[in-house]
C-alpha positions in Angstrom: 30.3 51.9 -44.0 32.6 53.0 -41.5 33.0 52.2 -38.0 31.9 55.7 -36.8 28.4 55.6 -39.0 27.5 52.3 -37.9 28.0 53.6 -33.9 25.8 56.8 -35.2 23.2 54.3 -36.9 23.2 52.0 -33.5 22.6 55.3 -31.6 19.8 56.8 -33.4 17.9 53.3 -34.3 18.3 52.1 -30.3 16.0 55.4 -29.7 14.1 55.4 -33.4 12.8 51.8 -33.3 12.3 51.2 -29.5 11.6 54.6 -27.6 8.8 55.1 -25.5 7.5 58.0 -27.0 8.2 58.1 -30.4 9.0 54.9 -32.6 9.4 54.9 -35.8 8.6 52.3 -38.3 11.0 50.2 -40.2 11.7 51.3 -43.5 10.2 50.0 -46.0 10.9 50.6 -50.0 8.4 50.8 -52.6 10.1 47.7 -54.5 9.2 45.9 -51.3 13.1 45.4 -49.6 12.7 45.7 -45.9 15.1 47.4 -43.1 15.4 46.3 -40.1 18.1 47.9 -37.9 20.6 45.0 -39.0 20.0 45.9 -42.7 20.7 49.5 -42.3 24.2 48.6 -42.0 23.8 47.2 -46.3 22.1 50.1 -47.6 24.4 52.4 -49.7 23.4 55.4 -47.8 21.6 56.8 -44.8 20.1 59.9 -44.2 19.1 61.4 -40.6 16.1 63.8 -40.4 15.2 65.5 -37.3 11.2 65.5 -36.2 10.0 67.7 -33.2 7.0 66.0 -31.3 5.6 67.5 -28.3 8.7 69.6 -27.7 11.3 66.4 -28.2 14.1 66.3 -30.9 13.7 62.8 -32.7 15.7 61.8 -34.8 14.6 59.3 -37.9 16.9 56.6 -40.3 16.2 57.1 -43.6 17.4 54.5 -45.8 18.5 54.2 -49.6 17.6 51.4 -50.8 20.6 49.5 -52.7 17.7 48.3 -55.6 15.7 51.4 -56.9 18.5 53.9 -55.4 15.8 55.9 -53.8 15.7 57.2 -50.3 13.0 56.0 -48.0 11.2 58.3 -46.2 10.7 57.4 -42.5 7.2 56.9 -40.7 6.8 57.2 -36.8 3.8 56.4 -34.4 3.4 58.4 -31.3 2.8 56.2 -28.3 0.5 57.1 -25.0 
């Protein structure tokens, strides 16, 4: 992974996995390999999928995971 895609993965996952109004979940595969923003950085590939909530551009990590070569779709939560 290049330097630039890891400074576009720190962007997005500082707002995916810690905003105030939308967080998304960590990524979880179905073979049971978690990602945490530290392990994105080990997965072959990373798409980034755009979600409008209440108006708001969000923008979600998902994964593939480097044992079932699958992509992971994200899951969010809204918060109050």
């Amino acid at each position: 992974m290049t330097e630039q895609e890891k400074l576009l993965i720190d962007k997005y996952a500082k707002q995916a996995f810690h905003g105030t109004l939308f967080r998304q979940h960590y990524p979880v595969c179905k073979c049971g390999k978690v990602f945490d923003e530290k392990e994105l950085y080990n997965a072959p590939g990373v798409f980034l999928r755009k979600v409008d909530v209440f108006g708001k551009t969000f923008t979600m990590i998902e994964p593939i995971c480097p044992v079932c070569k699958e992509r992971i779709p994200g899951t969010y939560s809204i918060l109050n």
